[in-house]
C-alpha positions as CSV (number, residue, x, y, z in Angstrom):
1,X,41.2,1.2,-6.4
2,X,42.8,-2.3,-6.4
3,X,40.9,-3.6,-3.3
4,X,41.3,-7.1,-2.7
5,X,39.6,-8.4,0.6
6,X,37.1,-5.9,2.4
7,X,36.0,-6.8,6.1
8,X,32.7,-5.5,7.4
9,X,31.9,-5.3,11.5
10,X,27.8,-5.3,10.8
11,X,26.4,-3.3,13.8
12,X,22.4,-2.7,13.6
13,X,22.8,1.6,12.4
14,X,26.6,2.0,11.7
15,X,29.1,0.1,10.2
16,X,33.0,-0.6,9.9
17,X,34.5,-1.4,6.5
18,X,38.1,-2.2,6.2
19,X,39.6,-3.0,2.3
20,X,43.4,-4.5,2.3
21,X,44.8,-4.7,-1.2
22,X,46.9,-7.8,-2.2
23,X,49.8,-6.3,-0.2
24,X,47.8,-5.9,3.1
25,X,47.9,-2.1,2.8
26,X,44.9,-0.5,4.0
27,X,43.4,1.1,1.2
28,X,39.6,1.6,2.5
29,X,39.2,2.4,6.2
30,X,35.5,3.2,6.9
31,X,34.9,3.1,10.6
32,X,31.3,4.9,10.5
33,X,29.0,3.9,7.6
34,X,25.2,4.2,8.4
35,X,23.0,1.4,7.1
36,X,21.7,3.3,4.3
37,X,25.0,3.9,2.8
38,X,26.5,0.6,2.8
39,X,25.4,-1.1,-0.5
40,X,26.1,2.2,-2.3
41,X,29.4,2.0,-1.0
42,X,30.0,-1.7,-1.5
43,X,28.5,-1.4,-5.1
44,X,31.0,1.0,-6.3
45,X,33.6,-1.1,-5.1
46,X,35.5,-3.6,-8.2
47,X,34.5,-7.4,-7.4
48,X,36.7,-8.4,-4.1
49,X,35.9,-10.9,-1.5
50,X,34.4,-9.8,1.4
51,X,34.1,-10.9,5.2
52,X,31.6,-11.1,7.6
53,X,30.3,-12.3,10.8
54,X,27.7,-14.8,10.2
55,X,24.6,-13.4,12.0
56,X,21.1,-13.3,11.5
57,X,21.5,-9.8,9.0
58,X,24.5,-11.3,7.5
59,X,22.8,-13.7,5.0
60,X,20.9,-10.3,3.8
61,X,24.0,-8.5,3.2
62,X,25.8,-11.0,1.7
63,X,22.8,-12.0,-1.1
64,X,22.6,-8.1,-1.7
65,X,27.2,-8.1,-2.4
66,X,27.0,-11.4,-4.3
67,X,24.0,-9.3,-7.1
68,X,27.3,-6.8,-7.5
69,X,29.6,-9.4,-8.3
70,X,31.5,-9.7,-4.7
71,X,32.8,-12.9,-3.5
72,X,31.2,-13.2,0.2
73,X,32.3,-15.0,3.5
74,X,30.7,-15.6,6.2
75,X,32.6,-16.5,10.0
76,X,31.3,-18.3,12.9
77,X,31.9,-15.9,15.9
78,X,34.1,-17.8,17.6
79,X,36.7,-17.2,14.5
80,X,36.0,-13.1,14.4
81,X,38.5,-11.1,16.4
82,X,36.6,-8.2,18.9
């Protein structure tokens, strides 16, 4: 899987993952991953860079993504499309 940037929509239960390859092809659409599945899914995933809404849990998820090797971004809200 040649994912390249991954996009996460942190929610408090479930959450969205979207993975765009260099060519902006959707190559990992995820729109319901519960919490306890996330880093195992994330994990498996070849180092990418990854995008989140800063918020209070996104500092967690983004220490836990950087152990794995990820490159990880965090957005003011203002930035993040709803």
């Amino acid at each position: 899987m040649s994912t390249i940037t991954v996009g996460i929509d942190l929610a408090k239960n479930v959450f969205a993952v979207h993975g765009v390859d260099d060519n902006g092809k959707a190559v990992l659409v995820k729109p319901k991953v519960a919490r306890e599945q996330l880093l195992a899914l994330i994990a498996q995933l070849p180092a990418c860079v990854i995008g989140m809404e800063a918020c209070s849990g996104a500092h967690h998820w983004a220490r836990l993504f950087r152990e794995h090797g990820h490159t990880v971004k965090l957005m003011a809200p203002k930035f993040v499309a709803p």
